[in-house]
Backbone and ligand atoms as CSV (ligand in chain L), in Angstrom:
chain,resi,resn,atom,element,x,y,z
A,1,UNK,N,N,-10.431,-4.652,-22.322
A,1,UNK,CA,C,-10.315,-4.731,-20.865
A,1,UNK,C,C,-10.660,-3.379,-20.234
A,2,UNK,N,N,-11.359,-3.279,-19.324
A,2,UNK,CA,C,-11.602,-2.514,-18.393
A,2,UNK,C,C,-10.772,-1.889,-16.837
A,3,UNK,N,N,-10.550,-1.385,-16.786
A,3,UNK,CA,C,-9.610,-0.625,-15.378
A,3,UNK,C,C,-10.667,0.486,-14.473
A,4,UNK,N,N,-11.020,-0.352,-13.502
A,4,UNK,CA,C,-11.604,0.677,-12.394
A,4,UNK,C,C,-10.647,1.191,-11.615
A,5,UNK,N,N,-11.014,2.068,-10.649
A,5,UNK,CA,C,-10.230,2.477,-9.439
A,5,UNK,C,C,-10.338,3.287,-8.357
A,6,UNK,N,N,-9.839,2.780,-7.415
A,6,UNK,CA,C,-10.645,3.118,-6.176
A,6,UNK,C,C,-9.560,4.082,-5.407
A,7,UNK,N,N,-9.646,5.337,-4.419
A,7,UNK,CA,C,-8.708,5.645,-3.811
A,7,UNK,C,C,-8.874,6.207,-2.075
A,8,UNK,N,N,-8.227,5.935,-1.735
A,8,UNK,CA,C,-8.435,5.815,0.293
A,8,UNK,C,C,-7.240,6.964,0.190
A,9,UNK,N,N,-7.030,7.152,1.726
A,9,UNK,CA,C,-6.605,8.188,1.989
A,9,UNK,C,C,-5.907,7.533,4.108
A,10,UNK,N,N,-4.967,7.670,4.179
A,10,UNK,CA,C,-4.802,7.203,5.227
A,10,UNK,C,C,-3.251,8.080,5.844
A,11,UNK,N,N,-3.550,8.565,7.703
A,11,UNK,CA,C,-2.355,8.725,8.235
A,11,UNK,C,C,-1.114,7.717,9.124
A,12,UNK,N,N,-0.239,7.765,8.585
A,12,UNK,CA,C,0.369,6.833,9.512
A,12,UNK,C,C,1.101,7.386,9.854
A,13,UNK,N,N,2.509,6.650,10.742
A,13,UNK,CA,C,3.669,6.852,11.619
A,13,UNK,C,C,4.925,6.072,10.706
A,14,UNK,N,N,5.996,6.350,10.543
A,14,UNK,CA,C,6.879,5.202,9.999
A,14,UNK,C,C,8.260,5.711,10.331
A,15,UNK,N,N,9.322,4.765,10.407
A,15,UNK,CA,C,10.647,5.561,10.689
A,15,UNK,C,C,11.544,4.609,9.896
A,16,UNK,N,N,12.690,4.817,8.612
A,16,UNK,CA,C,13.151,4.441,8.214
A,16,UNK,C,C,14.404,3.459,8.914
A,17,UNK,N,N,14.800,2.364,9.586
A,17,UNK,CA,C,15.280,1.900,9.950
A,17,UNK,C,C,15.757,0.586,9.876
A,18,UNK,N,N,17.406,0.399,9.307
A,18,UNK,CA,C,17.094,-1.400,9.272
A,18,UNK,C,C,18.249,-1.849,10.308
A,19,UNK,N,N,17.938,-2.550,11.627
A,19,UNK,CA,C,18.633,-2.562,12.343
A,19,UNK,C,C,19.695,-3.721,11.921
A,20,UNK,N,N,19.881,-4.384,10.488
A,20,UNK,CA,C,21.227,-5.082,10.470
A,20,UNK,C,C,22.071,-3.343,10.173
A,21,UNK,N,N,22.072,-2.835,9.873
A,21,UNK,CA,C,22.830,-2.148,9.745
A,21,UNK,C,C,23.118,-1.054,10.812
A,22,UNK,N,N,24.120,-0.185,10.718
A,22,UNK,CA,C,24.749,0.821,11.915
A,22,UNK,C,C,24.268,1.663,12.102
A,23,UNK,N,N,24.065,2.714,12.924
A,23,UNK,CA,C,23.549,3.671,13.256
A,23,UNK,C,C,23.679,4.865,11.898
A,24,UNK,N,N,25.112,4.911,11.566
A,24,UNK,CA,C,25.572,5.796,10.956
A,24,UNK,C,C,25.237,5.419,9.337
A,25,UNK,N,N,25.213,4.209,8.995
A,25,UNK,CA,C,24.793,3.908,7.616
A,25,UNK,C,C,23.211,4.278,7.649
A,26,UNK,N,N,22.497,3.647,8.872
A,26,UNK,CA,C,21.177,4.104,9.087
A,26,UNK,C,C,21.039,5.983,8.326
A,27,UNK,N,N,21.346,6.606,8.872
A,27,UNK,CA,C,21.536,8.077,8.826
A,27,UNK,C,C,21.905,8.263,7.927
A,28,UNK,N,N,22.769,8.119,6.975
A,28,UNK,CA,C,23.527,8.118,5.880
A,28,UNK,C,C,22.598,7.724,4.360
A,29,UNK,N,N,21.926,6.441,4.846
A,29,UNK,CA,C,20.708,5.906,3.387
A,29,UNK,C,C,19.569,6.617,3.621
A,30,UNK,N,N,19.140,7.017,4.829
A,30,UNK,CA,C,18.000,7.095,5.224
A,30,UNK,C,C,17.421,8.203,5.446
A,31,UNK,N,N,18.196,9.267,6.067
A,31,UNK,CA,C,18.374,10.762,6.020
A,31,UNK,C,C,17.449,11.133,7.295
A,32,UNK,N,N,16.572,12.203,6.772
A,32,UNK,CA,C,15.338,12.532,8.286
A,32,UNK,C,C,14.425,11.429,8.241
A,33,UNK,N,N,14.316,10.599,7.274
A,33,UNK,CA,C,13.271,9.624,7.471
A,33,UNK,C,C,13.816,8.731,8.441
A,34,UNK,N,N,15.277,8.389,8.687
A,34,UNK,CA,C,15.703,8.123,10.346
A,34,UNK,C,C,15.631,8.513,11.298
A,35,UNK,N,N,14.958,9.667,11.506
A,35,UNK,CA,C,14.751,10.166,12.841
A,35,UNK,C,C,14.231,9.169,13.488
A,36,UNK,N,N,15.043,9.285,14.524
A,36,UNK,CA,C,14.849,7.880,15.842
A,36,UNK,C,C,13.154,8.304,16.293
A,37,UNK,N,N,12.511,9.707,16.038
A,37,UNK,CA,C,11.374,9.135,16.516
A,37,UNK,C,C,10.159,8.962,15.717
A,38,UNK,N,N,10.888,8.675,14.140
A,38,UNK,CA,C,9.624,8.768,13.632
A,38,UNK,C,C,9.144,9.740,13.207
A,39,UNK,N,N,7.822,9.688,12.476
A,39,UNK,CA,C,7.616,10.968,11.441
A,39,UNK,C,C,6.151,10.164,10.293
A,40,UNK,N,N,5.537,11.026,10.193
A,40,UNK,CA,C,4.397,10.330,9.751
A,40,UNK,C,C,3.907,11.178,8.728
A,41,UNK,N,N,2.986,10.784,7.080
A,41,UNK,CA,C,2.628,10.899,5.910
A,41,UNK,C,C,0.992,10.759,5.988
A,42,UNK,N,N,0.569,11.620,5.285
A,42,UNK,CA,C,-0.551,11.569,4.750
A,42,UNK,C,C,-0.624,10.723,3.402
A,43,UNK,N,N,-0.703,8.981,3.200
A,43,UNK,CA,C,-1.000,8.403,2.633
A,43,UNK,C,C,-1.879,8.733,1.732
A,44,UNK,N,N,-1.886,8.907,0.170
A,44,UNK,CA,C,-3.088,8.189,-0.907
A,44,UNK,C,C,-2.619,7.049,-1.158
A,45,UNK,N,N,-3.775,6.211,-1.192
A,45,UNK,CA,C,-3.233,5.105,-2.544
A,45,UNK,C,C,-4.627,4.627,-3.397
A,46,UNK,N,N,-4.359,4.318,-4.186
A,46,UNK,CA,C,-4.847,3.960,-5.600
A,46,UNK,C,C,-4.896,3.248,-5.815
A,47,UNK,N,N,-5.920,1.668,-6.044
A,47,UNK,CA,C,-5.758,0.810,-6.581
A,47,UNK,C,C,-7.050,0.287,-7.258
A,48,UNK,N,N,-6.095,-0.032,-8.546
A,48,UNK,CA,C,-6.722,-0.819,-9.627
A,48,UNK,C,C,-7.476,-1.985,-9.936
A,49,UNK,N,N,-8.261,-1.867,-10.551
A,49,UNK,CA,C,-8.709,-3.828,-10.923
A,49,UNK,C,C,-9.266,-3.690,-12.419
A,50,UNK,N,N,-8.903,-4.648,-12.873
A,50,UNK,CA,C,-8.956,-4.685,-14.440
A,50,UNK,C,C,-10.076,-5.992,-14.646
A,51,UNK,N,N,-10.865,-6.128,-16.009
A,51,UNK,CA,C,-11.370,-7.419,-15.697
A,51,UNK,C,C,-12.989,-6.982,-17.280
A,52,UNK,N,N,-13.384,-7.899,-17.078
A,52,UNK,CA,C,-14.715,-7.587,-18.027
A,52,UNK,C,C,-16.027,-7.301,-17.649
A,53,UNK,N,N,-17.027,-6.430,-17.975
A,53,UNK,CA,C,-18.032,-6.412,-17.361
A,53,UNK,C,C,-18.920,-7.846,-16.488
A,54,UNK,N,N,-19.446,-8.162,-15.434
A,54,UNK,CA,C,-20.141,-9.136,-15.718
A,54,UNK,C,C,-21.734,-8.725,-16.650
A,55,UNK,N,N,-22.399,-10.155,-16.841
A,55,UNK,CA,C,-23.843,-9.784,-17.613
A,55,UNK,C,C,-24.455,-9.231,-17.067
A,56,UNK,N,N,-24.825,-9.665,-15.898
A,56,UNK,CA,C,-25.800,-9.022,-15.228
A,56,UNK,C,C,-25.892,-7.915,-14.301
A,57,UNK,N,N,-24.485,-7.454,-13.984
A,57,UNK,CA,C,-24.509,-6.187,-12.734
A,57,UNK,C,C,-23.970,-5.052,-14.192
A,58,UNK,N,N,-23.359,-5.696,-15.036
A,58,UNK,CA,C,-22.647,-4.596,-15.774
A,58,UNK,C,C,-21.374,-3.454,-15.281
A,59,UNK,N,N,-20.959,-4.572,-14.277
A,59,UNK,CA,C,-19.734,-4.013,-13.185
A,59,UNK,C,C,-18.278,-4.969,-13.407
A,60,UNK,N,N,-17.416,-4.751,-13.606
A,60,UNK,CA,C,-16.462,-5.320,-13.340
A,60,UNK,C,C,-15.911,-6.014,-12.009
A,61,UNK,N,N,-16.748,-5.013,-11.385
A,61,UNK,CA,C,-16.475,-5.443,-9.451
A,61,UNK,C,C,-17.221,-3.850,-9.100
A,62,UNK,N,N,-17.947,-4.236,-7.989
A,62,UNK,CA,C,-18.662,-3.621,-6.853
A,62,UNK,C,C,-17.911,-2.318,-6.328
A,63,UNK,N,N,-17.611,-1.150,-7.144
A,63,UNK,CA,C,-16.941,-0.612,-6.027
A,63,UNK,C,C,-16.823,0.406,-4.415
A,64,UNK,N,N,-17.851,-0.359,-4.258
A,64,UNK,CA,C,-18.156,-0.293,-2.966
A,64,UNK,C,C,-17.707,-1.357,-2.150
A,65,UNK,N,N,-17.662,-2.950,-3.077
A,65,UNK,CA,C,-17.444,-3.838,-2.467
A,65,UNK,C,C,-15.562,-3.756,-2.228
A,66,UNK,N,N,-15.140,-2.660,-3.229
A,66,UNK,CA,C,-13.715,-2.499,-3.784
A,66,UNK,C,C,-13.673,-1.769,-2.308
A,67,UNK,N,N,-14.255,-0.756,-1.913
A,67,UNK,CA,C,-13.805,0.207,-0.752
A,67,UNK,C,C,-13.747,-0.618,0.356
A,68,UNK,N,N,-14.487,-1.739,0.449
A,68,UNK,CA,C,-15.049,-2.412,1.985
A,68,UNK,C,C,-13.649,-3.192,1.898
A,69,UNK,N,N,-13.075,-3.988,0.458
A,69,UNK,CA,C,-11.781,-4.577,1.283
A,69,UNK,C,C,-10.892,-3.624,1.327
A,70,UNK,N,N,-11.068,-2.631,0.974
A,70,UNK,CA,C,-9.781,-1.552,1.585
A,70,UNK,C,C,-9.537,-1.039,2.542
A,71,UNK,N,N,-10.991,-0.800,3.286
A,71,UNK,CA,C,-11.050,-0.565,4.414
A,71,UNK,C,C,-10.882,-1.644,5.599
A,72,UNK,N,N,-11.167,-2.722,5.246
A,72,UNK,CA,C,-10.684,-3.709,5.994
A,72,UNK,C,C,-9.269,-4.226,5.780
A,73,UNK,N,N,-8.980,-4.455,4.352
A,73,UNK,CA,C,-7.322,-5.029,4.204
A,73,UNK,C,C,-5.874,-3.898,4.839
A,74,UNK,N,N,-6.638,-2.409,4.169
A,74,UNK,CA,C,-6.092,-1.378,4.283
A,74,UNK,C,C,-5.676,-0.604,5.357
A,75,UNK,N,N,-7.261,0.033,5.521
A,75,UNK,CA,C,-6.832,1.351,6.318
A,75,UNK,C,C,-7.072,0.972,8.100
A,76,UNK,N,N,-7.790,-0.377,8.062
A,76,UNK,CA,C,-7.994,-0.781,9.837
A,76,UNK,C,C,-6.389,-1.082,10.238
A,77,UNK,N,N,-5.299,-1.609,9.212
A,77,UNK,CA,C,-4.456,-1.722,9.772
A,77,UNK,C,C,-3.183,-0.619,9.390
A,78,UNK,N,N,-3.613,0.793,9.017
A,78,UNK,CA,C,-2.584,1.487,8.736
A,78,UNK,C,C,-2.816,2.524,9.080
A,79,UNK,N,N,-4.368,3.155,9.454
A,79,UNK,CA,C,-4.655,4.478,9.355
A,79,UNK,C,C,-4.384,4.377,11.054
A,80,UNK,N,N,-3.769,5.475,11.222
A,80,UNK,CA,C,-3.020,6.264,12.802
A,80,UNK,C,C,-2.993,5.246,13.189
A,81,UNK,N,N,-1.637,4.681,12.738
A,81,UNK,CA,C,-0.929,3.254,13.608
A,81,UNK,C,C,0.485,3.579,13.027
A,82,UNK,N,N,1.411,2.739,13.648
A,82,UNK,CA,C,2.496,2.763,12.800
A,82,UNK,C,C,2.575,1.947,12.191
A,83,UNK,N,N,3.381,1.776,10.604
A,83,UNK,CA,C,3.634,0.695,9.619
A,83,UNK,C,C,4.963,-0.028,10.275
A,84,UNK,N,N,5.308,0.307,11.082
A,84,UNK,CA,C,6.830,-0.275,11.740
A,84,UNK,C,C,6.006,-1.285,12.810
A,85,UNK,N,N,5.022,-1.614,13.140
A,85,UNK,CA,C,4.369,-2.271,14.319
A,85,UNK,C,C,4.777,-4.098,13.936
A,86,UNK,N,N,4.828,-4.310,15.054
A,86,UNK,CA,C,4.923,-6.101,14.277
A,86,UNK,C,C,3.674,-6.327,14.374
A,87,UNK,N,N,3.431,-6.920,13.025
A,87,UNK,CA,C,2.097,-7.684,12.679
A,87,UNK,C,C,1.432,-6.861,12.278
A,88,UNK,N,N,1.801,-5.746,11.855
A,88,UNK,CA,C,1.103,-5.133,10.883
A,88,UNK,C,C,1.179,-5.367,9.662
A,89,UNK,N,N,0.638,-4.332,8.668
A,89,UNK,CA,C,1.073,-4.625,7.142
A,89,UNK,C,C,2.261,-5.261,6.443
A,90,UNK,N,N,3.109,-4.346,7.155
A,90,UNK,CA,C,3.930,-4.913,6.663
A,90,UNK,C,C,4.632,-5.530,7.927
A,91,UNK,N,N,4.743,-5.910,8.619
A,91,UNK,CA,C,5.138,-7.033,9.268
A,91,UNK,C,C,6.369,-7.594,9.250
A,92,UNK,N,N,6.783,-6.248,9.772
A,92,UNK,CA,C,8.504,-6.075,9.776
A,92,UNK,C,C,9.379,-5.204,8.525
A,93,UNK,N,N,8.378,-5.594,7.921
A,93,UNK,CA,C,9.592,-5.359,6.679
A,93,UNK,C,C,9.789,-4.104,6.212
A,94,UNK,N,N,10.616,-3.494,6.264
A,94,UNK,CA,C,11.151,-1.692,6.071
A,94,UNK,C,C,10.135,-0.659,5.478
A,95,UNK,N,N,9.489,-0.281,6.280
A,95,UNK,CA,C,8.027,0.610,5.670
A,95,UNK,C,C,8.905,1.865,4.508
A,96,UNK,N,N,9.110,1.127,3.408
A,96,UNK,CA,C,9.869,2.315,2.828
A,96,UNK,C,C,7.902,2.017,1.686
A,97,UNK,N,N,7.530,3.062,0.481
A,97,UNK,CA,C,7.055,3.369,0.200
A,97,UNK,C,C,6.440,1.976,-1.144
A,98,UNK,N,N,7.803,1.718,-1.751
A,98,UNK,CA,C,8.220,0.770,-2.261
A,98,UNK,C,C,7.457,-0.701,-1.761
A,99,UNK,N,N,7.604,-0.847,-0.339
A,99,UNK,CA,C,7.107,-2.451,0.614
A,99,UNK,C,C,5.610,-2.096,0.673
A,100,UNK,N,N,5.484,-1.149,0.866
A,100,UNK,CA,C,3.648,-0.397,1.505
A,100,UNK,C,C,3.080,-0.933,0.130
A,101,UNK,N,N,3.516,-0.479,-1.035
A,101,UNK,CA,C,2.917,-0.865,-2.137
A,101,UNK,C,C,2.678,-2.334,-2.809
A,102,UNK,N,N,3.735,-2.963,-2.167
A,102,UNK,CA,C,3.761,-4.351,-2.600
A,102,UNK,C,C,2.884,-5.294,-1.200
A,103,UNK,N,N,2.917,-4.525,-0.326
A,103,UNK,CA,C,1.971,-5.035,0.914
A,103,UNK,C,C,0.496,-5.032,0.562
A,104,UNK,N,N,0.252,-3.678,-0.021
A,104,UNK,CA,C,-1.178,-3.596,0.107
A,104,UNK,C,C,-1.577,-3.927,-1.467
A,105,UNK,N,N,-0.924,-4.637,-2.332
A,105,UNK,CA,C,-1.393,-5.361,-3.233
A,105,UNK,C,C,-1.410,-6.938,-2.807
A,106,UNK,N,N,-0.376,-7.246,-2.057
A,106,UNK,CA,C,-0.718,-8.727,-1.622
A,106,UNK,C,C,-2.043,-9.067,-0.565
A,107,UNK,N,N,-1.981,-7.971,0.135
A,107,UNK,CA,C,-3.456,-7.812,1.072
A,107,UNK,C,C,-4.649,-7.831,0.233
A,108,UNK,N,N,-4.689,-7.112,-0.743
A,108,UNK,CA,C,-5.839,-6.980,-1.781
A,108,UNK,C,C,-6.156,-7.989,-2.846
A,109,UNK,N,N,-5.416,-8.605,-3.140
A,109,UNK,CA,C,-5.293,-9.669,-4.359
A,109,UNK,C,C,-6.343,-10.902,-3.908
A,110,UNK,N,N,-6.217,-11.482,-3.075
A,110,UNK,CA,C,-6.686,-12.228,-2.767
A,110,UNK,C,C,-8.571,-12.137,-2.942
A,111,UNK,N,N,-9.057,-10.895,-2.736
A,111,UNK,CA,C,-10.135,-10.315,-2.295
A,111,UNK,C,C,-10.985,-9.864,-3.483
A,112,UNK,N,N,-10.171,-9.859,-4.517
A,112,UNK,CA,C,-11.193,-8.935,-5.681
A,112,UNK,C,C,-11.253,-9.806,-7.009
A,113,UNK,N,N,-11.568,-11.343,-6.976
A,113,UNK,CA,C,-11.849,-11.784,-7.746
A,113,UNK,C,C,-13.199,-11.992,-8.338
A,114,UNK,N,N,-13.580,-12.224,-9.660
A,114,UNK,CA,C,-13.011,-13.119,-10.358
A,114,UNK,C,C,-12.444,-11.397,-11.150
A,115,UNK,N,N,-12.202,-10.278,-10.586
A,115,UNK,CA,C,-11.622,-9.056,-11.309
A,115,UNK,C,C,-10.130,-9.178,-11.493
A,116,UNK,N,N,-8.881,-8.609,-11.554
A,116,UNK,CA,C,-7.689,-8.994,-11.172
A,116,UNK,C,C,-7.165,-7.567,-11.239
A,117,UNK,N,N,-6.236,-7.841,-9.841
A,117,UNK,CA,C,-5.503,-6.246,-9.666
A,117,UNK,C,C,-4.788,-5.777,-10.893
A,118,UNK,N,N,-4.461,-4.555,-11.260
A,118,UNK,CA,C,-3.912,-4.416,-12.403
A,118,UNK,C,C,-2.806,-2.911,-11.895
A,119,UNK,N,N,-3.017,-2.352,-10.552
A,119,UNK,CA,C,-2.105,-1.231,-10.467
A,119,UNK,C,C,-2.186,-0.869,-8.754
A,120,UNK,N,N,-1.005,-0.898,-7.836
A,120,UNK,CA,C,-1.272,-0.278,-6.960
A,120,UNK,C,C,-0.413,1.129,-6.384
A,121,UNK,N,N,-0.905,2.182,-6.648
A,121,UNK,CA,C,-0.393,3.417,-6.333
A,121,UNK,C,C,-0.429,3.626,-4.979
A,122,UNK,N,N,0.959,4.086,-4.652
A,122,UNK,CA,C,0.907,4.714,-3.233
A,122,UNK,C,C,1.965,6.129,-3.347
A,123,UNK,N,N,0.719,7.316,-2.759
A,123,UNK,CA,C,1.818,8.559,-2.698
A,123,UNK,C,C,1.643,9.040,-1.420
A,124,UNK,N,N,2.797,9.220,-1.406
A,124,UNK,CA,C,3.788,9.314,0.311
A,124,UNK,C,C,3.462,10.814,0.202
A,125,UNK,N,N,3.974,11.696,-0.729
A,125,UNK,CA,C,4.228,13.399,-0.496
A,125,UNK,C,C,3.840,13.588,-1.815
A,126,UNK,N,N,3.391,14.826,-1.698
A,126,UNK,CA,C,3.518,15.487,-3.359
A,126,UNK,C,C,3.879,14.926,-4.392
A,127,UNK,N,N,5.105,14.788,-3.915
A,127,UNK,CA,C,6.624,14.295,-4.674
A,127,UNK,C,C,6.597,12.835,-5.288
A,128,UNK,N,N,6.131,12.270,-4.024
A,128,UNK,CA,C,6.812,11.206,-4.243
A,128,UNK,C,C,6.001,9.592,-4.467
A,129,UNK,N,N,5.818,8.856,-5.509
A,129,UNK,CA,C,4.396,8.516,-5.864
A,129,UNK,C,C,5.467,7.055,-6.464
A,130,UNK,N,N,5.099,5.692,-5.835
A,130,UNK,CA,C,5.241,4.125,-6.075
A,130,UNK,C,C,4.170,4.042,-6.743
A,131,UNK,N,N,4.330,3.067,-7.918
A,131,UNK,CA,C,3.505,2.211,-8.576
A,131,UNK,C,C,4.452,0.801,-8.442
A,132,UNK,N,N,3.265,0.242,-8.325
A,132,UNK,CA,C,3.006,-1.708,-8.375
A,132,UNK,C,C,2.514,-2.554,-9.493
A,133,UNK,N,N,3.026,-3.103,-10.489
A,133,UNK,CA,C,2.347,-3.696,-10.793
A,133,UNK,C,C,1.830,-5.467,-10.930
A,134,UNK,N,N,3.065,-5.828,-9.871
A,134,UNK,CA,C,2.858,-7.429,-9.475
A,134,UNK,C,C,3.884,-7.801,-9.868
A,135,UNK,N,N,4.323,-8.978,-9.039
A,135,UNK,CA,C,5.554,-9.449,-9.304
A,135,UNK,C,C,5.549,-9.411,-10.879
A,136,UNK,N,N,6.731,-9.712,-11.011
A,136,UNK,CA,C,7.020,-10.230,-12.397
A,136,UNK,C,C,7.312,-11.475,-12.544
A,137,UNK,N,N,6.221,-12.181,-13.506
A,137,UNK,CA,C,6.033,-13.229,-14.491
A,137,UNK,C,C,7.345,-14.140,-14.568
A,138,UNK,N,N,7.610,-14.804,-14.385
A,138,UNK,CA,C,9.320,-15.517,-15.199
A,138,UNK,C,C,9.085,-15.978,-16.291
L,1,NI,NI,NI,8.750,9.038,5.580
C-alpha cells in the first residue's frame, strides 16, 4: 500500500465555548482558549490517502486533484472565518482541535475515491498536533 500526502495551511478564529455549561466551568476546562473574544491559530493540516497505483496515470490519486478538494472542502470554509460560525465546518460543534480533525476528514472522504483516507493531521501550535484516523470499525 501506498500513502500520499498533501498539506494546506490555513488562519482561523475559534473560541472555546460550550454554552450547556456555566460561565465558570467554561473558564475552568477551557482556560484562555475561553476568552469571550476569541483568539485565532495558524492551522496546518495534513492529510493522507492510501490506495494502489492506478495502470495508467501511475498515481494513486491526482495530487493536485488532492489540493483542489482541499481547497474547496477545506480552506473556502475555514481560512479567515471563524470555525464557531453556524454552518460552517464544523457546524456547531466545539471547534476544539480534536472536532476540526474529524470534520475535515468527513468533508474529504467522500471526494478521494477510488483512493481511501488513511490519516488526518491537524496542528493548532507548535505544540500541539491531532491525528485522525476514522472512526473505529466495531
Ligand atoms: Ni485555540
Amino acid at each position: 500500500m501506498l500513502v500520499l500526502s498533501k498539506r494546506i495551511q490555513f488562519s482561523a478564529a475559534h473560541r472555546l465555548h460550550n454554552p450547556a455549561l456555566s460561565e465558570d466551568e467554561n473558564r475552568r476546562l477551557f482556560g484562555e482558549c475561553n476568552h469571550p473574544h476569541g483568539h485565532g491559530h495558524n492551522y496546518e493540516v495534513e492529510v493522507m490517502v492510501e490506495g494502489r497505483p492506478d495502470p495508467v496515470t501511475g498515481m494513486v490519486m491526482n495530487l493536485r486533484t488532492l489540493r483542489e478538494i482541499l481547497e474547496r472542502e477545506v480552506l473556502a470554509r475555514t481560512h479567515y472565518k471563524s470555525l464557531d460560525e453556524a454552518g460552517g465546518l464544523l457546524d456547531g460543534r466545539l471547534s476544539t482541535t480534536e472536532n476540526l480533525a474529524i470534520a475535515i476528514w468527513d468533508a474529504v472522504r467522500p471526494h478521494v475515491q477510488p483512493a481511501r483516507l488513511h490519516l488526518v493531521r491537524v496542528k493548532e501550535s507548535e505544540n500541539n498536533v491531532v491525528e485522525y484516523t476514522g472512526p473505529e470499525l466495531a
